[in-house]
TIRO-2110 file (N, C-alpha, C; in Angstrom, 1 decimal):
// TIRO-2110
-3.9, -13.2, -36.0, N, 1, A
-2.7, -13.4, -35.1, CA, 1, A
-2.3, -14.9, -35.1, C, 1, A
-1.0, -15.1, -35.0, N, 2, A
-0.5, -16.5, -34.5, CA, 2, A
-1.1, -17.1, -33.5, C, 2, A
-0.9, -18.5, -33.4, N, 3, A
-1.8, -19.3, -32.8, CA, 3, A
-0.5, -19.0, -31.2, C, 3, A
0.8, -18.9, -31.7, N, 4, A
2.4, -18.6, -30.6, CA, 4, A
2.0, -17.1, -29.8, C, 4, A
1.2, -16.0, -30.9, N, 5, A
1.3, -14.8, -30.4, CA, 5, A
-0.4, -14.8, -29.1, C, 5, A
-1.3, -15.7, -29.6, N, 6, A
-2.4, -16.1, -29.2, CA, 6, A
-2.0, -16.7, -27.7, C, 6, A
-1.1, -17.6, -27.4, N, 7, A
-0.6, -18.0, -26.4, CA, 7, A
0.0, -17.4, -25.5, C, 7, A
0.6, -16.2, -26.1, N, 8, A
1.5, -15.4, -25.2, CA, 8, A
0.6, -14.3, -24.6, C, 8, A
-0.2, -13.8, -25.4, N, 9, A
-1.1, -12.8, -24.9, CA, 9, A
-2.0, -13.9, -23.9, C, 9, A
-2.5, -14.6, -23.7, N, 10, A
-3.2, -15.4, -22.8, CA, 10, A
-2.3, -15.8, -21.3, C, 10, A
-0.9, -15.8, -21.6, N, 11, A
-0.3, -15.8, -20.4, CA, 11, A
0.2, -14.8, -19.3, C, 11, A
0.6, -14.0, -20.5, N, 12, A
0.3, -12.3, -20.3, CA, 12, A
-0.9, -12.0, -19.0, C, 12, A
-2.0, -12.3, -20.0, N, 13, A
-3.3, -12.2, -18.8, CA, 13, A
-3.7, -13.0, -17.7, C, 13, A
-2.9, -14.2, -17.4, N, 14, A
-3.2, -15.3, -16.5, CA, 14, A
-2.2, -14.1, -15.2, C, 14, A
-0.8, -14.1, -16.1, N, 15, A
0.2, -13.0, -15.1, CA, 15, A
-0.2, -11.9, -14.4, C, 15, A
-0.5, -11.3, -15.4, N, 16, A
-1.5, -10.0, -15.0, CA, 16, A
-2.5, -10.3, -13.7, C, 16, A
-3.2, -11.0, -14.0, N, 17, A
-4.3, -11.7, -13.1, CA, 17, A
-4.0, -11.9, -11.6, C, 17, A
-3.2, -12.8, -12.1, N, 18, A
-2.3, -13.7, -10.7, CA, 18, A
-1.9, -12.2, -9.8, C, 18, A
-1.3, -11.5, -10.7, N, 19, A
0.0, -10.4, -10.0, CA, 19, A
-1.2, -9.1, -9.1, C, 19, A
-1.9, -9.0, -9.7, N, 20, A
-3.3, -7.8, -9.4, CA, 20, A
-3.8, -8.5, -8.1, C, 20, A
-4.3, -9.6, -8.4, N, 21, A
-4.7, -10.5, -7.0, CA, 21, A
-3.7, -10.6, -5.9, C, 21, A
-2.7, -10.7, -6.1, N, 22, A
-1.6, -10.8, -4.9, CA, 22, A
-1.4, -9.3, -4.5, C, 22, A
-1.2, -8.3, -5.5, N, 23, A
-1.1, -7.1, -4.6, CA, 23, A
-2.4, -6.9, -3.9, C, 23, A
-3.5, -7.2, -4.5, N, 24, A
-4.8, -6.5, -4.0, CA, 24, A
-4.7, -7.0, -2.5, C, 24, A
-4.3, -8.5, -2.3, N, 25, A
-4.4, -9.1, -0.6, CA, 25, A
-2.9, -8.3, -0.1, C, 25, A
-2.2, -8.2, -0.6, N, 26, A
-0.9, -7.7, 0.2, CA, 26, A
-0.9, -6.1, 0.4, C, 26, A
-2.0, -5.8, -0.1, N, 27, A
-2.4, -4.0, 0.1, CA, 27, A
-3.4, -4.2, 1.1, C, 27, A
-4.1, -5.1, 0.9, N, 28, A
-5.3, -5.4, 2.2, CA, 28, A
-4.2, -5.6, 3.5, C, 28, A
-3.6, -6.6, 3.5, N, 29, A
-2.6, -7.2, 4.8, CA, 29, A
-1.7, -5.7, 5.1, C, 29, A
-1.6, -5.1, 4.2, N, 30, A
-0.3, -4.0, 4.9, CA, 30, A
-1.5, -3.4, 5.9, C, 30, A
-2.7, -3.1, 5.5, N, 31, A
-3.7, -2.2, 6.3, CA, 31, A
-3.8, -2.6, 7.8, C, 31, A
-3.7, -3.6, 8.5, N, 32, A
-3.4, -4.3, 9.6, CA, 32, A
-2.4, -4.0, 10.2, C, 32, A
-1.2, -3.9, 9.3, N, 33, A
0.5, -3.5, 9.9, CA, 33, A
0.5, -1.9, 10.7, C, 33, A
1.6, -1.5, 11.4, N, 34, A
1.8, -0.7, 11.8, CA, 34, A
1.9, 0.6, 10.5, C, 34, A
1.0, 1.8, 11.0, N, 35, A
1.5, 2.9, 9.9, CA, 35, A
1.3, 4.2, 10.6, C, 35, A
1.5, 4.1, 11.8, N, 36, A
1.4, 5.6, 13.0, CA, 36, A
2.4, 5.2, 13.6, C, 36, A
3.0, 5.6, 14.4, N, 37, A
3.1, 5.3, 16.0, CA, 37, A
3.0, 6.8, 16.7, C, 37, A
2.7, 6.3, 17.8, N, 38, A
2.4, 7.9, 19.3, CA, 38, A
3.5, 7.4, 20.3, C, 38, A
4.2, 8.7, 20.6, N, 39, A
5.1, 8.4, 21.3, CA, 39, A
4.8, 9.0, 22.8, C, 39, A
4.9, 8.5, 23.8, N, 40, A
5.0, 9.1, 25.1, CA, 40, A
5.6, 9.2, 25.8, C, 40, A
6.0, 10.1, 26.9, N, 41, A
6.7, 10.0, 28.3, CA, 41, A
6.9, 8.3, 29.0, C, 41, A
8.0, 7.7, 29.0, N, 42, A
7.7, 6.5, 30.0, CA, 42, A
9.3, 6.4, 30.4, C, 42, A
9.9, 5.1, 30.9, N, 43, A
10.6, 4.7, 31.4, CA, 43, A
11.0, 3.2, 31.1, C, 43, A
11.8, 2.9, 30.9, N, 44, A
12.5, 1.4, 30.3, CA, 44, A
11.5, 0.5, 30.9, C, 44, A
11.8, 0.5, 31.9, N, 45, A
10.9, -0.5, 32.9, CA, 45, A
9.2, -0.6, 32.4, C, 45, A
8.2, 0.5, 32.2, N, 46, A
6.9, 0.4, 31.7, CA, 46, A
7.2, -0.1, 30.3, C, 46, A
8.0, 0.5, 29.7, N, 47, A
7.6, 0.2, 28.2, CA, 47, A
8.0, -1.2, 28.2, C, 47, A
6.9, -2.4, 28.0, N, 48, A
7.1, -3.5, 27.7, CA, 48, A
6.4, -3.5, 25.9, C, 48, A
6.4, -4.7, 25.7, N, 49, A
5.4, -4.9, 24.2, CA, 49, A
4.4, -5.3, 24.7, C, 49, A
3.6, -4.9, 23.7, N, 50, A
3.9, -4.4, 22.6, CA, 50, A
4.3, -2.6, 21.9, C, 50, A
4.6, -2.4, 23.5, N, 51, A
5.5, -0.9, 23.0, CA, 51, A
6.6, -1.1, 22.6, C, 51, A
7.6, -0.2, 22.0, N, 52, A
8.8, 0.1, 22.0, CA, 52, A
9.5, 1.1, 22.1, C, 52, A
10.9, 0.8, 23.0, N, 53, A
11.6, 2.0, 23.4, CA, 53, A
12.2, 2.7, 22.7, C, 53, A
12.2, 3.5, 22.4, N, 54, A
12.8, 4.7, 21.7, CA, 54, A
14.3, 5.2, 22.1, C, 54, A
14.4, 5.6, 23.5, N, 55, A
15.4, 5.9, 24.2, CA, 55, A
15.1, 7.2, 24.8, C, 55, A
15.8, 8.0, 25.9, N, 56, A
15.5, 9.3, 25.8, CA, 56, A
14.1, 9.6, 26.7, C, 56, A
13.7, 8.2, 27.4, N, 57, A
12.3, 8.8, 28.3, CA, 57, A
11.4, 8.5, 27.6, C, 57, A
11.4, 7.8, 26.8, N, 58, A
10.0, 8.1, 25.4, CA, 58, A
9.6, 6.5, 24.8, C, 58, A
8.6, 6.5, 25.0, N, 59, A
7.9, 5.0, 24.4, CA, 59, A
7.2, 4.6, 23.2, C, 59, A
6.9, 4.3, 22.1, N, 60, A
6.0, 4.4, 21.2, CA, 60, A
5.0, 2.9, 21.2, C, 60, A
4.0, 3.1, 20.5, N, 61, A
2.8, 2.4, 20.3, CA, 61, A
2.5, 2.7, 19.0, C, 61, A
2.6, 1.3, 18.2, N, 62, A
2.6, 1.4, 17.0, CA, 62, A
0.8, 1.0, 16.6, C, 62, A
0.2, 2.0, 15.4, N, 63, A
-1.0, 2.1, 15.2, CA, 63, A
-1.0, 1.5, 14.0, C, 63, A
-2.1, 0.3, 13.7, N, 64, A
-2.2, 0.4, 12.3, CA, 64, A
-2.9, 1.3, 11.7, C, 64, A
-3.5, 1.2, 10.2, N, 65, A
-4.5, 1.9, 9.9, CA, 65, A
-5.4, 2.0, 9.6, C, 65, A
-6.0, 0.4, 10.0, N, 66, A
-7.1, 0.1, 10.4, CA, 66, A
-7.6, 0.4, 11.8, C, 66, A
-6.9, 0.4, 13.1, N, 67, A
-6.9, 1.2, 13.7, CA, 67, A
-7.5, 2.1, 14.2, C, 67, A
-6.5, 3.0, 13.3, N, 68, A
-6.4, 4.7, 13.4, CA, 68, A
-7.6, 4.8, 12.9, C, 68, A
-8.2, 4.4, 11.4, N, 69, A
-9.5, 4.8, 11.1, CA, 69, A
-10.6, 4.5, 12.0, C, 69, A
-10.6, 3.4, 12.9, N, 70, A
-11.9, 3.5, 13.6, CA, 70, A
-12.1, 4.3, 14.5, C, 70, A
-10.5, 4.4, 15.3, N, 71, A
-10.6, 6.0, 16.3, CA, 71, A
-11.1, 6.6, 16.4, C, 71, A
-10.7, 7.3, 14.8, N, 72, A
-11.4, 8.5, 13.7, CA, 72, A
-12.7, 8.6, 14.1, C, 72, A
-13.2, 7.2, 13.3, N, 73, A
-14.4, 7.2, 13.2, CA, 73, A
-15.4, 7.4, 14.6, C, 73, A
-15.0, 6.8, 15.8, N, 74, A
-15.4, 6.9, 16.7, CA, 74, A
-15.1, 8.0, 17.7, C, 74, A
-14.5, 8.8, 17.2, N, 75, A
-14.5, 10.1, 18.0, CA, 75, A
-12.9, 10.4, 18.9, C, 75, A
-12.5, 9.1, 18.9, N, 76, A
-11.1, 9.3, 20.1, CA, 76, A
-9.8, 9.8, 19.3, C, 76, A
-10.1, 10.7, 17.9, N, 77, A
-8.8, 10.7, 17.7, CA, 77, A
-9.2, 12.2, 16.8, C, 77, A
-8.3, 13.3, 17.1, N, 78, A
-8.9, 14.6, 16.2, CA, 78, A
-8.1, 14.9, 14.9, C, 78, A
-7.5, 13.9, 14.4, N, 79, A
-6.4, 13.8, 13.1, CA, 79, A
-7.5, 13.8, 12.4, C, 79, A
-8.5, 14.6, 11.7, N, 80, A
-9.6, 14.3, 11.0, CA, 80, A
-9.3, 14.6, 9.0, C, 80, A
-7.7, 15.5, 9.1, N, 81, A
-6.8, 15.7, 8.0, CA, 81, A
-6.6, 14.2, 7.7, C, 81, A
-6.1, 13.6, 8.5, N, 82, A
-5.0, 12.2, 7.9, CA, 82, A
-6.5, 11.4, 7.7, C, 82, A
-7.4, 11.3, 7.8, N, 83, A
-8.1, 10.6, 8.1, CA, 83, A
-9.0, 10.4, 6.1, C, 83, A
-8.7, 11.6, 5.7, N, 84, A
-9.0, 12.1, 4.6, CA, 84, A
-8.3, 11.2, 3.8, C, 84, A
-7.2, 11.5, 4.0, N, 85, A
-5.9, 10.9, 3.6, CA, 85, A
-5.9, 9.4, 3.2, C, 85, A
-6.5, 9.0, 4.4, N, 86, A
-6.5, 7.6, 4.5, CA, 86, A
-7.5, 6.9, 3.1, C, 86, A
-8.3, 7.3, 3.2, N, 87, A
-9.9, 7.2, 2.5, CA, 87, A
-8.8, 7.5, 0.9, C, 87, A
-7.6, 8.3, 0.9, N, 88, A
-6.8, 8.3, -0.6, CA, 88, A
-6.6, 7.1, -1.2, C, 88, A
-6.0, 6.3, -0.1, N, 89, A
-5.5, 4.6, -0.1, CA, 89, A
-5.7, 3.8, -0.6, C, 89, A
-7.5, 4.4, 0.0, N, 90, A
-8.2, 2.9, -1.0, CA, 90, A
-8.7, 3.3, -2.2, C, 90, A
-8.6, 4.7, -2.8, N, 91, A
-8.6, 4.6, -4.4, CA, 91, A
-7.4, 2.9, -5.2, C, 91, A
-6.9, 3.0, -5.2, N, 92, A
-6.4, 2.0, -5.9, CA, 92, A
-7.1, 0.7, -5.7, C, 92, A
-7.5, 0.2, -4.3, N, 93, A
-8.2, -0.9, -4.3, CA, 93, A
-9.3, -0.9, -4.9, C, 93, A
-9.7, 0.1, -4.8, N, 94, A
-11.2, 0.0, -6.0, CA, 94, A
-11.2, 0.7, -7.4, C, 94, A
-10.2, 0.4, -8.0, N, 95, A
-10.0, 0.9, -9.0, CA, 95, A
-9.2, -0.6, -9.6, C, 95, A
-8.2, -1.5, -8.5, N, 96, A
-8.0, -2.8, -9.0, CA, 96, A
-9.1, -3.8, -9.3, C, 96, A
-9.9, -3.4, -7.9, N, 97, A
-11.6, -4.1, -7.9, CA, 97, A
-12.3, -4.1, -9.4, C, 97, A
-12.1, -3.0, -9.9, N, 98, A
-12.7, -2.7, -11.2, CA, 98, A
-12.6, -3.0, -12.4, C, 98, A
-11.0, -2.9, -12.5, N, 99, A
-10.4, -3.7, -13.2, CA, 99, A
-10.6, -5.1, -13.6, C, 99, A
-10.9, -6.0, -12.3, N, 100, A
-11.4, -7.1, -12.5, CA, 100, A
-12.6, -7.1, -13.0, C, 100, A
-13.4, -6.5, -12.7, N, 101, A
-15.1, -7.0, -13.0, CA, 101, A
-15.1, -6.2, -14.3, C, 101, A
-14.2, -4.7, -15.5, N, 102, A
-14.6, -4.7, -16.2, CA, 102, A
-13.2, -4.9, -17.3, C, 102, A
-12.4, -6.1, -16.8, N, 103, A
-11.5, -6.3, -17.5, CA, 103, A
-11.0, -5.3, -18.7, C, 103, A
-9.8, -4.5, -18.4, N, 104, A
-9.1, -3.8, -19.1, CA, 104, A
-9.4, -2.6, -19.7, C, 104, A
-10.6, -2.0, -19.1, N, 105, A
-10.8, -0.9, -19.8, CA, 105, A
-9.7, 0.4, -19.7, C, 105, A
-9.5, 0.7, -21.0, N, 106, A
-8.3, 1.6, -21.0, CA, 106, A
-8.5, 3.2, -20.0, C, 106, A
-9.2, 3.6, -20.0, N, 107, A
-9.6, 5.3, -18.5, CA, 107, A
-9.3, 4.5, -17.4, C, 107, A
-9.7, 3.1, -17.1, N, 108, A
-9.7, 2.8, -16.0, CA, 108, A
-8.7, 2.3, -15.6, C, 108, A
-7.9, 1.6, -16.7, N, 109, A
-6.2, 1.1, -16.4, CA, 109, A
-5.5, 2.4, -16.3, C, 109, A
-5.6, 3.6, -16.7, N, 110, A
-5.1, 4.7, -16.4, CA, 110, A
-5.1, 5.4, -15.2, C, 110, A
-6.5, 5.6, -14.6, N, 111, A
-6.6, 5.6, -13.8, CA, 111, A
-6.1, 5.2, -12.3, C, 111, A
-6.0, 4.0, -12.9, N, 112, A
-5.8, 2.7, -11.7, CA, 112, A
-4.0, 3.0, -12.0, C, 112, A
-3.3, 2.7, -12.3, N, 113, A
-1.6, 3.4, -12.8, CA, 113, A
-2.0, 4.6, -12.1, C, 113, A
-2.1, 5.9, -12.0, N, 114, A
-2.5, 6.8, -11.4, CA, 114, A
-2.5, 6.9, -9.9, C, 114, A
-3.5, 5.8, -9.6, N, 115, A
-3.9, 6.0, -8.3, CA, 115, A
-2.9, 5.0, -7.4, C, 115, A
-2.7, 4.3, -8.0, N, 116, A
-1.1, 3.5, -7.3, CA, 116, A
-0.1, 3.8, -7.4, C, 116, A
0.6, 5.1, -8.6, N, 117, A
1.7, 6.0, -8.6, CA, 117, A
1.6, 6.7, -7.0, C, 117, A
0.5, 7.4, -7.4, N, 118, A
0.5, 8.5, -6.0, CA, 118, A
0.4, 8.0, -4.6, C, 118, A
-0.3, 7.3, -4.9, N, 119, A
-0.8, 6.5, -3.1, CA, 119, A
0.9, 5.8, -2.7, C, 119, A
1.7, 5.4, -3.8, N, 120, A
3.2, 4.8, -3.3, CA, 120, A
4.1, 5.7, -2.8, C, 120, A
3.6, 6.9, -3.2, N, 121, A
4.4, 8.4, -2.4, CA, 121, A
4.6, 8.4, -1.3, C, 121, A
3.6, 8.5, -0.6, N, 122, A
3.2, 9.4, 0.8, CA, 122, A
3.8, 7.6, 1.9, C, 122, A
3.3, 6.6, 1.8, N, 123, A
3.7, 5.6, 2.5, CA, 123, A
5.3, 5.2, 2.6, C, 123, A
5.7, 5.4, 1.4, N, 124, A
7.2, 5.2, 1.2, CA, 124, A
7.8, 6.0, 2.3, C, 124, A
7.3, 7.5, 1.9, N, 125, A
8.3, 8.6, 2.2, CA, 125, A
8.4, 8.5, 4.1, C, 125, A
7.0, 8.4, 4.6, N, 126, A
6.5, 8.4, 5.5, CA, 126, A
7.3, 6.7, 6.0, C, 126, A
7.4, 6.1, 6.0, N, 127, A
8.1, 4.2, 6.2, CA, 127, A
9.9, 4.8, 6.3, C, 127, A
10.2, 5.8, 5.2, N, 128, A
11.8, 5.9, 5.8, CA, 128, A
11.7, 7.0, 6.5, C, 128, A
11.0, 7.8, 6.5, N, 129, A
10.9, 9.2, 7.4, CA, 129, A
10.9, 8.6, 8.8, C, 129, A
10.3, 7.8, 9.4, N, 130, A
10.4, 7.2, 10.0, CA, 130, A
11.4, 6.2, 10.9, C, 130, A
12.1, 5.3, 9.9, N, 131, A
12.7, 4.5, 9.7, CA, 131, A
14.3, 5.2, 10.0, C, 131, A
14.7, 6.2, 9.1, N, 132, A
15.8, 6.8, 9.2, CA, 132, A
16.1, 7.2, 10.6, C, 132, A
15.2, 8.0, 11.7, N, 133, A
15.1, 8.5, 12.7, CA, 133, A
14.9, 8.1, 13.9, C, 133, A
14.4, 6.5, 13.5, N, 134, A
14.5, 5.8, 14.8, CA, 134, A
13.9, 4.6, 14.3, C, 134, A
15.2, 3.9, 14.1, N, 135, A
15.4, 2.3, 14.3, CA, 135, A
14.6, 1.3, 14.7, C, 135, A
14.1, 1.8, 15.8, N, 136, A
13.0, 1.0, 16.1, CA, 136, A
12.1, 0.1, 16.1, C, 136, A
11.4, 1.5, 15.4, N, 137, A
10.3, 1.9, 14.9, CA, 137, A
10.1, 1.1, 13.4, C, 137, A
9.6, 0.3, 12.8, N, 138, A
9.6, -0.4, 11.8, CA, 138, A
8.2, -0.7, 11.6, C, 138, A
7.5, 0.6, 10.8, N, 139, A
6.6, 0.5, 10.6, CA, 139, A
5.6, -0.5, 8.9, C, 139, A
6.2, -1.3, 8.9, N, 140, A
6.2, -2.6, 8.3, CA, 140, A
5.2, -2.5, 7.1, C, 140, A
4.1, -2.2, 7.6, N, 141, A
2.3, -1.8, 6.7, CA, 141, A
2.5, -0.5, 6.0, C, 141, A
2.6, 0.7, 6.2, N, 142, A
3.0, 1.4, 5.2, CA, 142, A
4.1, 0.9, 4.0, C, 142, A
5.2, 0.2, 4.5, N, 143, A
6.3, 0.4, 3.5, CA, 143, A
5.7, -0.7, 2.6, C, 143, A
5.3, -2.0, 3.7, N, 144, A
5.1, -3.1, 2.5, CA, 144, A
3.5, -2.2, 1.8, C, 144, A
2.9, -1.3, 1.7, N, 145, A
1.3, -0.8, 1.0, CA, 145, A
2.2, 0.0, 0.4, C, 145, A
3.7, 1.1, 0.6, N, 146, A
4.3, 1.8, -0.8, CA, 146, A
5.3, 0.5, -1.7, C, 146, A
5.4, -0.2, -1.2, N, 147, A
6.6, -1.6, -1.7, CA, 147, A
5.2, -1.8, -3.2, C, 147, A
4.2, -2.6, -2.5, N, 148, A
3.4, -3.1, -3.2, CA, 148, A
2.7, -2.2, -4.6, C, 148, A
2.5, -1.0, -4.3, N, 149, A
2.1, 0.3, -5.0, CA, 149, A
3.3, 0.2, -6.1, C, 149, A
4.0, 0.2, -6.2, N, 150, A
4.9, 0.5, -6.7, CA, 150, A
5.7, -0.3, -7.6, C, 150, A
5.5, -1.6, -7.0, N, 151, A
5.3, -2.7, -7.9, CA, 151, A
4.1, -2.8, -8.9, C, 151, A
2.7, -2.9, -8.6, N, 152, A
1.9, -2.5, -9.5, CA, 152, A
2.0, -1.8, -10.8, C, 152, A
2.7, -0.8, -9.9, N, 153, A
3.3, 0.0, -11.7, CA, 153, A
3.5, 0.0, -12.4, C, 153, A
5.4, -0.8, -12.0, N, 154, A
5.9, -1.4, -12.4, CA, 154, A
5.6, -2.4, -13.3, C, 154, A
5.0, -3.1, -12.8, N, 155, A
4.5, -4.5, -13.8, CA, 155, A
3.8, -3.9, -14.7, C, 155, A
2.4, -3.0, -14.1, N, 156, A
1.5, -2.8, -15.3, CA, 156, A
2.0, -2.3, -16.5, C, 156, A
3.4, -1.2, -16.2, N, 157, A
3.6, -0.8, -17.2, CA, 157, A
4.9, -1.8, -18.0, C, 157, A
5.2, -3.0, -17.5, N, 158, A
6.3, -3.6, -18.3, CA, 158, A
4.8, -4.4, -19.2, C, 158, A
3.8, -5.4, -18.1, N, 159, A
3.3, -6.2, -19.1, CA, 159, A
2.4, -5.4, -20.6, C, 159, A
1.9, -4.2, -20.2, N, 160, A
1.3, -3.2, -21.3, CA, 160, A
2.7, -3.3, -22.4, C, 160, A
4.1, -3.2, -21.9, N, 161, A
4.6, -2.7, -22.9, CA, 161, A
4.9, -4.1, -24.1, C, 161, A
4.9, -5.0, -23.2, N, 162, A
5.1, -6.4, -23.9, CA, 162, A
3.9, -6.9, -24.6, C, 162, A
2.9, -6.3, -24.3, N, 163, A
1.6, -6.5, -24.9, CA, 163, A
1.4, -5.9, -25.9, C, 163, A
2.2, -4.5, -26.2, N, 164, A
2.1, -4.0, -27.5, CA, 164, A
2.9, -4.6, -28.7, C, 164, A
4.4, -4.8, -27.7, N, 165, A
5.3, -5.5, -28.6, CA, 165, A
4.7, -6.8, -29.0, C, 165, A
3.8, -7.4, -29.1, N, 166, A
3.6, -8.7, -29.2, CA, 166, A
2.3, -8.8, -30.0, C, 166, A
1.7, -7.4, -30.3, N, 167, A
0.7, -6.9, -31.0, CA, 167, A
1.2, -6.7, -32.6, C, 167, A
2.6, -6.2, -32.3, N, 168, A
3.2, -5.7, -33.5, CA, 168, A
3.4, -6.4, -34.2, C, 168, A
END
């Protein structure tokens, strides 16, 4: 190979690098953000913040899902389905984890594309499901963990494709 094509595949992988690392903390930071909310019976007047009003008698409390998992885990919450769910999420984090420590193995870049396609579903849909129906409510941590998902993809599969073209 050229010493030009040599350089490009090296930058390639600096990008790569850089880009994996930023989602991996910006998929960690969405986990903190709001990705429930519970809405209750209240009155303009109670609902201060960090609730917000809904309208209509009704107040919400926004959950993250870091959160919601400890609830789980500690017994105060019987959503023991979503909770499954949850534990879906971090497939991709440990599959990017892996990535790193076994640089590029092809099952596991597949994999990892896989597990960030699907995990970008359910947050998205769930962030405007949401979103569309009450204003509000701006559940921030989901959308930015399907934003981020989804970008991953994206990239993985633009820099793979430029990395073939550049093989050629």
């Amino acid at each position: 190979m050229s010493t030009i094509t040599n350089q490009l595949l090296f930058r390639q992988s600096t990008i790569k690098t850089v880009g994996r690392l930023t989602a991996l903390l910006l998929a960690l930071a969405s986990l903190f953000g709001p990705w429930f909310s519970d809405a209750h019976p209240a009155t303009a007047d109670t609902c201060l913040p960090p609730l917000v009003w809904l309208g209509d008698g009704h107040c919400a409390c926004l959950i993250s899902l870091v959160a919601f998992m400890a609830a789980v885990i500690q017994g105060q919450s019987s959503l023991w389905g979503l909770y499954g769910l949850c534990w879906l999420l971090a497939l991709p984090l440990v599959c990017l984890t892996l990535l790193f420590l076994y640089r590029d193995q092809r099952i596991l870049w597949i994999i990892n594309l896989a597990a960030w396609g699907l995990t970008a579903i359910l947050p998205l849909f769930d962030f405007f499901r949401i979103w569309c129906t009450h204003h509000e409510l701006f559940l921030w941590g989901a959308g930015l963990y399907g934003l981020v998902a989804g970008l991953v993809v994206a990239g993985e599969i633009l820099i793979a494709r430029k990395k073939h073209r550049a093989a050629e």
